[in-house]
LODRENMI-858052 format. One record per atom (N, C-alpha, C, O): residue number from 1; residue in one letter; x, y, z. Coordinates in nm, 4 decimals. Layout:
<nodes>
<node n="NUM" res="A" xx="X" yy="Y" zz="Z"/>
...
</nodes>
This chain:
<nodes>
<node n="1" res="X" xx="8.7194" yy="7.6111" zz="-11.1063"/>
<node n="1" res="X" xx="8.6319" yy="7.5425" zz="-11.1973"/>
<node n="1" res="X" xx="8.6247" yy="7.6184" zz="-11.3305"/>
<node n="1" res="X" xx="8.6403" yy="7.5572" zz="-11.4362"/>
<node n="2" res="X" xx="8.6000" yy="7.7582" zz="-11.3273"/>
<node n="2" res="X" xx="8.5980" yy="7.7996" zz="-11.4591"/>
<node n="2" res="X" xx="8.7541" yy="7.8345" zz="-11.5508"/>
<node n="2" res="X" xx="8.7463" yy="7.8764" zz="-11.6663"/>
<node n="3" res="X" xx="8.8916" yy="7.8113" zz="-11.4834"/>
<node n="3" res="X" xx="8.9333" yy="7.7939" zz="-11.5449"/>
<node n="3" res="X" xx="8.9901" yy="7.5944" zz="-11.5978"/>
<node n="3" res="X" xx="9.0765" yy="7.5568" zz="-11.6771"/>
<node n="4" res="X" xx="8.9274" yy="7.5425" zz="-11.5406"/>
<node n="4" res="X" xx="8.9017" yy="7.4085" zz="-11.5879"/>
<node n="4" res="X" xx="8.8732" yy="7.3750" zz="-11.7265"/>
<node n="4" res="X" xx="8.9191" yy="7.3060" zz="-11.8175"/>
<node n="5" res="X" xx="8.7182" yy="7.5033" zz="-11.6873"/>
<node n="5" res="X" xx="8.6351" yy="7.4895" zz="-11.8273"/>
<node n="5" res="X" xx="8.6956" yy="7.5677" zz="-11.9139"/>
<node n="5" res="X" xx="8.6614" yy="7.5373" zz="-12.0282"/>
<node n="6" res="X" xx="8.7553" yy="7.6373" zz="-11.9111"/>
<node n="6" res="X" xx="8.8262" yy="7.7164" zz="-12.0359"/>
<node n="6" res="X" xx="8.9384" yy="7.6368" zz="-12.0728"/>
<node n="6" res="X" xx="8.9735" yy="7.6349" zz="-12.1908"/>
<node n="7" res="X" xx="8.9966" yy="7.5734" zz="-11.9897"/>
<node n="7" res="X" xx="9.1108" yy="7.4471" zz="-12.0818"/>
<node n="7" res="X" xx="9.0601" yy="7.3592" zz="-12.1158"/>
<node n="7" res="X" xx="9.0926" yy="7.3062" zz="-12.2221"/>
<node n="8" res="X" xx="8.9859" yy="7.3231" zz="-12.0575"/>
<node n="8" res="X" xx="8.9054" yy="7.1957" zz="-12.1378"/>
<node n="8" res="X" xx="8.8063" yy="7.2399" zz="-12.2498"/>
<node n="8" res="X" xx="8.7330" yy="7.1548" zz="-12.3002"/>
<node n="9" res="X" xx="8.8015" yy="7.3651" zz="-12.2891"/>
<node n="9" res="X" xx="8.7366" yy="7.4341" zz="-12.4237"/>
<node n="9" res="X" xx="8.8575" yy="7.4194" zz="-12.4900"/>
<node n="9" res="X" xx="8.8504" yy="7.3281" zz="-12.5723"/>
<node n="10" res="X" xx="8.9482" yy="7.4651" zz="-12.4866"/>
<node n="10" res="X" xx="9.0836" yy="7.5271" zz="-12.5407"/>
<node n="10" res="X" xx="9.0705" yy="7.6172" zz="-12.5655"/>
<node n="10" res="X" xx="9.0879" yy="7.6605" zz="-12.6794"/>
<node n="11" res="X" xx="9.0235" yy="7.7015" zz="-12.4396"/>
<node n="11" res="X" xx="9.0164" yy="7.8701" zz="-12.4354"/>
<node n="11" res="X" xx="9.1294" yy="7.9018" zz="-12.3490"/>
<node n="11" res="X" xx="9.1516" yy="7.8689" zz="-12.2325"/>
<node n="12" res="X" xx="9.2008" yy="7.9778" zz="-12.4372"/>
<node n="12" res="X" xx="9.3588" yy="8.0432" zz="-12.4249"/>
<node n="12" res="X" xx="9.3405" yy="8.1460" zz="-12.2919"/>
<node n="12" res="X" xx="9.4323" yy="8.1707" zz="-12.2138"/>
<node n="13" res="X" xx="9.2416" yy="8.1859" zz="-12.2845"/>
<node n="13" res="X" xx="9.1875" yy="8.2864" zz="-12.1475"/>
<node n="13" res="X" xx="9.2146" yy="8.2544" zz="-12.0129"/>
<node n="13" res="X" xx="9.1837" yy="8.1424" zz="-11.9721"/>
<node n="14" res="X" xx="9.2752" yy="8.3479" zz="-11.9276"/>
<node n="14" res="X" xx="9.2851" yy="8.2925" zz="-11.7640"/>
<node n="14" res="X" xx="9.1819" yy="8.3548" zz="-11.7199"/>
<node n="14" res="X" xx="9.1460" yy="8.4610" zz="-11.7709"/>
<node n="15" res="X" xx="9.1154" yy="8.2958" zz="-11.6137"/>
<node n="15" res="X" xx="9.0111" yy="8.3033" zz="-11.5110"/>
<node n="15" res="X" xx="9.1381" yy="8.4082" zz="-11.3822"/>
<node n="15" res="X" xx="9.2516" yy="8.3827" zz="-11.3419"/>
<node n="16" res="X" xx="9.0534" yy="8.5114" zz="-11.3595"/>
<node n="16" res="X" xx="9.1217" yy="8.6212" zz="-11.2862"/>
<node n="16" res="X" xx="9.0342" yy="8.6112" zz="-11.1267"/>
<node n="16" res="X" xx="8.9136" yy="8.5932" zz="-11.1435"/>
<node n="17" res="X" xx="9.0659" yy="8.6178" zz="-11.0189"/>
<node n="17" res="X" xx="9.0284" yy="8.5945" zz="-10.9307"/>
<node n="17" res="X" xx="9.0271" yy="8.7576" zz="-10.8369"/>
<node n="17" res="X" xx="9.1219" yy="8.8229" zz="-10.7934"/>
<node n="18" res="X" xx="8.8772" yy="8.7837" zz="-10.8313"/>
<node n="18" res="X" xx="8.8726" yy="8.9247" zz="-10.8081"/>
<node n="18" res="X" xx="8.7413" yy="8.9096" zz="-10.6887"/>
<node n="18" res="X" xx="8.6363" yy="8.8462" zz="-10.6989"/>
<node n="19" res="X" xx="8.7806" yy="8.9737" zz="-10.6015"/>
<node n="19" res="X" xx="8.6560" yy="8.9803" zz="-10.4873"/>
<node n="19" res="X" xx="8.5610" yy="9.1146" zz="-10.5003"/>
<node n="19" res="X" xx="8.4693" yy="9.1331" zz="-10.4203"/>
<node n="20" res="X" xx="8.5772" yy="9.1667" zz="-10.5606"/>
<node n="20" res="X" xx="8.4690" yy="9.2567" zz="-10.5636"/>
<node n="20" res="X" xx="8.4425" yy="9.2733" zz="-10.7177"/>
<node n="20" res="X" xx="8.3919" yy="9.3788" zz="-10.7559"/>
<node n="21" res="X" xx="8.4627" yy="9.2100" zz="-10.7760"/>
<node n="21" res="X" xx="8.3831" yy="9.1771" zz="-10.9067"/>
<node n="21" res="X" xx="8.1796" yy="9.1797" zz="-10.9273"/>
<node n="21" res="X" xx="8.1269" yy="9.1058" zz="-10.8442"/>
<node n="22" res="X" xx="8.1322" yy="9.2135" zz="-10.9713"/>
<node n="22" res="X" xx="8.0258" yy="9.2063" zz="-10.9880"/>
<node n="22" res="X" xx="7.9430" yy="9.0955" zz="-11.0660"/>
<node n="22" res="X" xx="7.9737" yy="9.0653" zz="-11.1813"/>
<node n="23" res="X" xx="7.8413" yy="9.0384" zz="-11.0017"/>
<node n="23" res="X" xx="7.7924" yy="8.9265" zz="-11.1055"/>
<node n="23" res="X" xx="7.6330" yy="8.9919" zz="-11.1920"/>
<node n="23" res="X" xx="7.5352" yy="8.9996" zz="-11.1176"/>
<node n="24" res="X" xx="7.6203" yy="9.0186" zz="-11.2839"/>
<node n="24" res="X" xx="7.5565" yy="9.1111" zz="-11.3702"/>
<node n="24" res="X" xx="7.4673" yy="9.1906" zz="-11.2937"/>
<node n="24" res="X" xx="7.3460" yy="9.1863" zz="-11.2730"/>
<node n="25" res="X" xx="7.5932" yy="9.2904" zz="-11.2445"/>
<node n="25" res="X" xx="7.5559" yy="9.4099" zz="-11.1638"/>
<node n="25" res="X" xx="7.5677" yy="9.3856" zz="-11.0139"/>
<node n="25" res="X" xx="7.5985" yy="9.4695" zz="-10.9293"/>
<node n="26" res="X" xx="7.5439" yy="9.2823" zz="-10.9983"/>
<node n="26" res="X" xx="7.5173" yy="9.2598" zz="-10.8079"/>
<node n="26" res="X" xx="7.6386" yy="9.2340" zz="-10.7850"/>
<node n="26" res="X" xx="7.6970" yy="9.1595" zz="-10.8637"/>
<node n="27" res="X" xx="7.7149" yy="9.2938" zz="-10.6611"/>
<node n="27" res="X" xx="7.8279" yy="9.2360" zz="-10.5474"/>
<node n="27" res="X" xx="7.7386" yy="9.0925" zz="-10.4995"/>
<node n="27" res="X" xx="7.6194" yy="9.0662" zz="-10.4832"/>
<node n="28" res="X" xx="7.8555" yy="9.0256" zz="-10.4888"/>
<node n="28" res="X" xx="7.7969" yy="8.8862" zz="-10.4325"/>
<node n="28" res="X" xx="7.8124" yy="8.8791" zz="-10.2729"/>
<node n="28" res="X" xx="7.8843" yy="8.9670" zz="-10.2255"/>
<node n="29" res="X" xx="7.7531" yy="8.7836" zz="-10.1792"/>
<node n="29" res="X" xx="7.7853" yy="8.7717" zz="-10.1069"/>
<node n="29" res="X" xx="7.8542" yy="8.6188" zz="-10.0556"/>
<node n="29" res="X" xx="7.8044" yy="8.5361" zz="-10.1320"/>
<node n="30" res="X" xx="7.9351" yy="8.5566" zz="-9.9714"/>
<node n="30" res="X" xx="7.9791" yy="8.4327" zz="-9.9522"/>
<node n="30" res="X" xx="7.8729" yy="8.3126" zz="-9.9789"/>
<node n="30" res="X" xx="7.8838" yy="8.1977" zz="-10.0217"/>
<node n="31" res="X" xx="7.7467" yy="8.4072" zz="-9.9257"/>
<node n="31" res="X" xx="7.6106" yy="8.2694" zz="-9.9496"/>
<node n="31" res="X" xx="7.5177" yy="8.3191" zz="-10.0396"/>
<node n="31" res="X" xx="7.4010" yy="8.2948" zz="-10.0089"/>
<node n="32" res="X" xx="7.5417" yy="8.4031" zz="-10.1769"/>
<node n="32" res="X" xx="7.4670" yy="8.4061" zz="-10.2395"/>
<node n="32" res="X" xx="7.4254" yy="8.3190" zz="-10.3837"/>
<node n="32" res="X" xx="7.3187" yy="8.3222" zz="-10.4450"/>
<node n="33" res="X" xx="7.5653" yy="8.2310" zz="-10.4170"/>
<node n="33" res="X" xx="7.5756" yy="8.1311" zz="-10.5214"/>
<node n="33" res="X" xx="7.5610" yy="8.0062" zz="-10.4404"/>
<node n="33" res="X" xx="7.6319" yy="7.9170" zz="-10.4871"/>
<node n="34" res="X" xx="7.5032" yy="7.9749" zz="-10.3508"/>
<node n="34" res="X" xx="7.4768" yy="7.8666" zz="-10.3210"/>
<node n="34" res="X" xx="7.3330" yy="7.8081" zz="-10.2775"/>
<node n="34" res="X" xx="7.2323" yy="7.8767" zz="-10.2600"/>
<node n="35" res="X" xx="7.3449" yy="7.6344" zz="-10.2600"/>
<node n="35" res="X" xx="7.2197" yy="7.6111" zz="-10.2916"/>
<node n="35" res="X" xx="7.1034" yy="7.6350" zz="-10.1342"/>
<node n="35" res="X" xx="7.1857" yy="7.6203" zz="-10.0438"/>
<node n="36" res="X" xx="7.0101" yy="7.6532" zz="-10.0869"/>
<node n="36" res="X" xx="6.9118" yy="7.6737" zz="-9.9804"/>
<node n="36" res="X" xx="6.9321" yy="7.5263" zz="-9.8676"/>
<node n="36" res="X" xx="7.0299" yy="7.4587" zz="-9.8359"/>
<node n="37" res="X" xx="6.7869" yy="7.5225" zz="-9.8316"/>
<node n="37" res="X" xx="6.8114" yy="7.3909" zz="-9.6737"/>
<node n="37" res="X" xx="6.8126" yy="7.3134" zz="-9.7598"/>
<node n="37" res="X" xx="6.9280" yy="7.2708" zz="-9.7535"/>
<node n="38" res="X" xx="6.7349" yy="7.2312" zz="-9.8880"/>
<node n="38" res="X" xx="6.7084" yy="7.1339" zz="-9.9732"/>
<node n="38" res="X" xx="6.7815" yy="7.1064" zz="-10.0452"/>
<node n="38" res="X" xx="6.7221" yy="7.0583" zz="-10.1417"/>
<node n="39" res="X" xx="6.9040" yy="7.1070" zz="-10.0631"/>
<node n="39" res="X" xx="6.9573" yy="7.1089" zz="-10.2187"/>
<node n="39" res="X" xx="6.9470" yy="6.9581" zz="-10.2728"/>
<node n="39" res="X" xx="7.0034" yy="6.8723" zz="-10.2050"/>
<node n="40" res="X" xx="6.8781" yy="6.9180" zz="-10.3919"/>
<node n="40" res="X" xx="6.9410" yy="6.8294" zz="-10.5111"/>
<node n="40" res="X" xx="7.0774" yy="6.7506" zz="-10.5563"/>
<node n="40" res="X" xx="7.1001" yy="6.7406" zz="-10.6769"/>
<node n="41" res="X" xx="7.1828" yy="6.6856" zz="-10.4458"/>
<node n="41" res="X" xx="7.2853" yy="6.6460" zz="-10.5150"/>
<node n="41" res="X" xx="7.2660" yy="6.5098" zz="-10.5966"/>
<node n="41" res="X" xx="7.1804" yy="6.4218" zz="-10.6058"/>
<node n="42" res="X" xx="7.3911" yy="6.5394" zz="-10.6506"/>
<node n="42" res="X" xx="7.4248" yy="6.4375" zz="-10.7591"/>
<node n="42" res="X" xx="7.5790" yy="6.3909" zz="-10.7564"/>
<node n="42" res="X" xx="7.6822" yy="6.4472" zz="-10.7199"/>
<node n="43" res="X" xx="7.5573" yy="6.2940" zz="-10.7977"/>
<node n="43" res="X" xx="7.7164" yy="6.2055" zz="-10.8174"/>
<node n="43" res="X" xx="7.8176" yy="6.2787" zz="-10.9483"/>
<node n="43" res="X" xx="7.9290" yy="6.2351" zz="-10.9773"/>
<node n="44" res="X" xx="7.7591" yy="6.3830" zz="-11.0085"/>
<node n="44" res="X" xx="7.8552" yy="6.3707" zz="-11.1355"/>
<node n="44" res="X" xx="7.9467" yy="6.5106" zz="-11.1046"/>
<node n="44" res="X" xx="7.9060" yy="6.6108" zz="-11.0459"/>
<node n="45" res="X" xx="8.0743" yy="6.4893" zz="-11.1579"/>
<node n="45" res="X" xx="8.2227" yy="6.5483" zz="-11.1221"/>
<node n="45" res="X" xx="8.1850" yy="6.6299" zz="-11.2747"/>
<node n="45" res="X" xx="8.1042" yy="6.6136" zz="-11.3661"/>
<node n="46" res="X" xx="8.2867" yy="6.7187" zz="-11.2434"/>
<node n="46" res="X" xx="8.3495" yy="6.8144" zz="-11.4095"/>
<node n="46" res="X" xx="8.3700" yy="6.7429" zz="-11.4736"/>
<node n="46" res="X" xx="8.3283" yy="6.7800" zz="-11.5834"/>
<node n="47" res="X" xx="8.4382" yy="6.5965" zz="-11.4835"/>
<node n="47" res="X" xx="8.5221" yy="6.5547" zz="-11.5662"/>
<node n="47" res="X" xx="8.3883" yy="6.4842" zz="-11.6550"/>
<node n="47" res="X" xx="8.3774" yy="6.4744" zz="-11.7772"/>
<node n="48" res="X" xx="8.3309" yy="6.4576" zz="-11.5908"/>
<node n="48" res="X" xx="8.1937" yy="6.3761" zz="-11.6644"/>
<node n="48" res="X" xx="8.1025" yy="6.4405" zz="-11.7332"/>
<node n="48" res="X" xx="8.0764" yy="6.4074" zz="-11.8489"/>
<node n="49" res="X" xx="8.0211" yy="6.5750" zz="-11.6510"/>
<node n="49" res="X" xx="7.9163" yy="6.6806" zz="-11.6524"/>
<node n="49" res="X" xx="8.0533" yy="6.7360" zz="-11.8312"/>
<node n="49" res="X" xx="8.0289" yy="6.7510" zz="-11.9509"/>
<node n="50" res="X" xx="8.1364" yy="6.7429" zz="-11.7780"/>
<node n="50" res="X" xx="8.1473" yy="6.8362" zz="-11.9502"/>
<node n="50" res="X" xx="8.1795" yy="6.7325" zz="-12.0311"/>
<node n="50" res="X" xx="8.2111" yy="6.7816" zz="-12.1395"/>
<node n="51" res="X" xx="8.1878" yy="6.6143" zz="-12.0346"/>
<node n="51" res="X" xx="8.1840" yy="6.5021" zz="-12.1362"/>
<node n="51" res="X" xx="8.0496" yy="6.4849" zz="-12.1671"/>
<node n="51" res="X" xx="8.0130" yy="6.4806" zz="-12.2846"/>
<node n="52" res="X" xx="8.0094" yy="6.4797" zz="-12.1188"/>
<node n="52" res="X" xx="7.8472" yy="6.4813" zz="-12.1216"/>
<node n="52" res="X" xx="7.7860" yy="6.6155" zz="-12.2046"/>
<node n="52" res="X" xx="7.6888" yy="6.6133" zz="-12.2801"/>
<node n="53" res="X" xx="7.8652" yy="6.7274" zz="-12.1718"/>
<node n="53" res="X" xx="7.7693" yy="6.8457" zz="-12.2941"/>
<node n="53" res="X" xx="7.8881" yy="6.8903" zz="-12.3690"/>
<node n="53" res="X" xx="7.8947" yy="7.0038" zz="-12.4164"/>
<node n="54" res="X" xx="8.0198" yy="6.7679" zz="-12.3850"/>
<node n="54" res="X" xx="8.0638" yy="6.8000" zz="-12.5278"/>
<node n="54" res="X" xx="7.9541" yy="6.6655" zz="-12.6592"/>
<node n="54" res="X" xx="7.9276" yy="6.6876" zz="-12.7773"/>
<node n="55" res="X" xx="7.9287" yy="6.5795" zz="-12.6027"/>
<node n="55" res="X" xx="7.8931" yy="6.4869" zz="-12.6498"/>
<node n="55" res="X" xx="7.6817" yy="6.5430" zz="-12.6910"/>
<node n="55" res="X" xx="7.5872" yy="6.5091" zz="-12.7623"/>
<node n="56" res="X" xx="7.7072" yy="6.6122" zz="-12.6179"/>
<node n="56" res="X" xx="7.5364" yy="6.6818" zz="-12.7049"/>
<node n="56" res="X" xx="7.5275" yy="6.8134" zz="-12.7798"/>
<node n="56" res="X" xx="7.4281" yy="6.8818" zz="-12.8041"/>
<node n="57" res="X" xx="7.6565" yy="6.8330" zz="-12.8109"/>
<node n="57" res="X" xx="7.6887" yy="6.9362" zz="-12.9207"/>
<node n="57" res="X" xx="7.6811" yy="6.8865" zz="-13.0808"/>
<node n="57" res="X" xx="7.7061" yy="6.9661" zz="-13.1713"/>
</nodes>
């Protein structure tokens, strides 16, 4: 996904795929970016969600 979003910026940058990378400061764990028992879904894809916040720029 984030290198999606960097081509679809036209950011020349590759997305590097590193497992022990830190996310500002913390090691992650497999279930720590995800959502709890409740989660909120929604119908909208990448292709839409970033048409949608190029179009409110």
């Amino acid at each position: 996904m984030v290198q999606r979003f960097l081509s679809a910026s036209h950011d020349s940058r590759k997305a590097v795929e590193d497992a022990t990378a830190r996310y500002f400061g913390a090691q992650l764990q497999d279930d720590t970016l995800v959502p709890g028992a409740n989660p909120r879904l929604v119908t909208v894809n990448f292709d839409a969600w970033f048409a949608q916040a190029q179009a409110a720029k």
